[in-house]
Structures are given as C-alpha cells and as structure tokens.
N, C-alpha and C positions, 0 to 999 in steps of 0.2 A: 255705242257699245259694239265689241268688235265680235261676227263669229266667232266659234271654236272651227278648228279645222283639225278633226283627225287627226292623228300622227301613223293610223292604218286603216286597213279600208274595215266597212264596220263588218261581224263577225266573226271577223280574226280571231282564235282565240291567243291569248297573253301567255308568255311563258313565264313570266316574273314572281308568280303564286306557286306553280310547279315547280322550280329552281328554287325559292327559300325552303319550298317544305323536305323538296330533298336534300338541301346541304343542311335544314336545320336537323333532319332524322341524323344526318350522316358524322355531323359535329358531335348529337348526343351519344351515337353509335362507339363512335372512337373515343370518347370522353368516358364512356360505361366501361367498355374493354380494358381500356389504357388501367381506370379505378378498380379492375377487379383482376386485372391481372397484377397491377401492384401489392393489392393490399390481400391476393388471397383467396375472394372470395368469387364463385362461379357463378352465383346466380347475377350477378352484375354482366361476367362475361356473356353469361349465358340475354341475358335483355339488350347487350351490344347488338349481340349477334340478329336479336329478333328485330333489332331496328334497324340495321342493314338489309335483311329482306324486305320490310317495311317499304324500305326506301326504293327496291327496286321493283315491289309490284306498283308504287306510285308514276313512276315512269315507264310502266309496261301499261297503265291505266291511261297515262297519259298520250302515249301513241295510240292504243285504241281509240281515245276519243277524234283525236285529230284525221284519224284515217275514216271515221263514221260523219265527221264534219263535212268531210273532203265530196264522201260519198251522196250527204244530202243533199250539197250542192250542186253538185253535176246533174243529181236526177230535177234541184229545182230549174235549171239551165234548159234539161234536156224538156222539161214541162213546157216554160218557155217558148220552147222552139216549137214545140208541135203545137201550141194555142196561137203563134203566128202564122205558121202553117195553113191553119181551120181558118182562120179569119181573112187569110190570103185566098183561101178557096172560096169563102160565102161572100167576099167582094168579089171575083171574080163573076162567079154566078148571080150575082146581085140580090144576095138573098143578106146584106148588111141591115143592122137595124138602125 
C-alpha cells in the first residue's frame, strides 16, 4: 500500500470551502434580487442584498484567519529558533542532559 503524499504542506489552510460558500451566498444573492426585482417584491431584494454582505464579511473572515495563521507560525518558528538557541548554549557549556 502506497503512502499519501500531500498535495500541500500540512496546515495550509484550503480555499475550496471559502470559495463554494461565497459563490454559493453570491448565486442566492443574485437569484433573490433578480426574483424580487422581477416580481415586485423587496423583501426578496431586500435578503439579496443581506446575502451579498453575508458574502463579504465571509472573505473579510477569511483573510483574517489566514493573516492570524501566518502570524502563529512565525511566533512557532521564532520558538524554534530560540529553543535551538538554549540548547546550543547548554551544549556548549556542557550542561546537556
């Protein structure tokens, strides 16, 4: 049986779930409007309209997350580096256990 191998490094996060839920808001968005401006009737427009911002605090959601991602990473990298650091030092000193 053969590994799996990634298709990205692991905690990437996927854009694939982001991008359906905003074209699905954006399809019902235009599909509400389109039905309520044909037929009339504004509270249809008026729920277009709330799924359209819907859609765009989703991707303002979205870059947030990605930018606090980014951010945990660095500080775990920068951890990293200072615990190789301490350990470069207590071998130095030969105080390793």
């Amino acid at each position: 049986m053969r590994a799996r191998v990634p298709l990205r490094p692991r905690g990437t996060p996927s854009r694939a779930l982001t991008t359906f839920a905003v074209g699905f808001l954006l399809l019902d968005a235009v599909l509400l409007i389109y039905s309520g401006a044909a037929l009339g009737r504004t509270k249809l427009v008026v729920w277009g309209v709330a799924f359209v911002v819907v859609a765009g605090l989703v991707v303002i959601g979205w870059r947030r997350y990605r930018r606090l991602m980014a951010d945990l990473e660095q500080a775990r990298q920068d951890m990293r580096a200072e615990i190789e650091s301490i350990r470069a030092l207590l071998h130095e000193k030969h105080l390793h256990n």
